[in-house]
N, C-alpha and C positions, 0 to 999 in steps of 0.2 A: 972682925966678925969671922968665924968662923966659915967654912964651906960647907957644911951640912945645919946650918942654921937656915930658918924659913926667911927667904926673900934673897938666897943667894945660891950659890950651885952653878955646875956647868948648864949650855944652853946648845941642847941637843934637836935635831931636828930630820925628819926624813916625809917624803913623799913620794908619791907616783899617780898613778893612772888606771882603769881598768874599765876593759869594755866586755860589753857580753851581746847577744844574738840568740833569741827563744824564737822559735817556731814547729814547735812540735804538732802533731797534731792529736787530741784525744779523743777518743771514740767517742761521738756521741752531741759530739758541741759541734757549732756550727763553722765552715771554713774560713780561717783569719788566715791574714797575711804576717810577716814578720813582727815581732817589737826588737830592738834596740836600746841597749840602756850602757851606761856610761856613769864611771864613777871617776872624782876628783879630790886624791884626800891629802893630808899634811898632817905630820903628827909633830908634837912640840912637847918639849918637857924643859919648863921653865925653873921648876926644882925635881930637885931628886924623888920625891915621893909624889909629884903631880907630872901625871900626861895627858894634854887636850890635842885632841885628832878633826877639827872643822873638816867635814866634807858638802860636796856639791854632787849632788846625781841629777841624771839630763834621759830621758825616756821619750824615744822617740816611736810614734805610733805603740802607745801603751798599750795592752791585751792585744796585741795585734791585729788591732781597728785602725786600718789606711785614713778613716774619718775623722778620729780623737786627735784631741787636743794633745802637742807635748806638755810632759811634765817637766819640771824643776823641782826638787828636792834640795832644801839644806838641812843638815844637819851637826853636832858637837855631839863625840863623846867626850867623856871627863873620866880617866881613872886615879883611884889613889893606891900607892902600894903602901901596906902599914907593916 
């Protein structure tokens, strides 16, 4: 079988990390403390013309309410290149 036939190909892969910190404040809303959010992704490309990227996001005091709940986000992008 060839290498650019579907179900073979090289097995490429990359990841990282990303955090961020909003506390801006806008005219007019009421005063909140910081939010925190936090991204965990991994990209895969199991053939050549498919790449799936699973992430996890982590939000910690959301809208920056000391009182809220944290969040957890998962999510899957899927791209094809034709």
């Amino acid at each position: 079988m060839a290498s650019n036939q579907l179900g073979r190909g090289r097995l490429c892969t990359s990841g990282g990390i990303c955090a961020a910190r909003a506390d801006a404040l806008v005219p007019g809303t009421p005063v909140r403390n910081a939010e925190y959010a936090s991204e965990l992704y991994y990209s895969l490309h199991p053939i050549d013309w498919l790449e799936l990227q699973p992430n996890i996001q982590f939000i910690h005091h959301p809208g920056g309410i000391r009182g809220a709940d944290d969040v957890a986000v998962l999510g899957l992008k899927a791209a094809l290149v034709l």
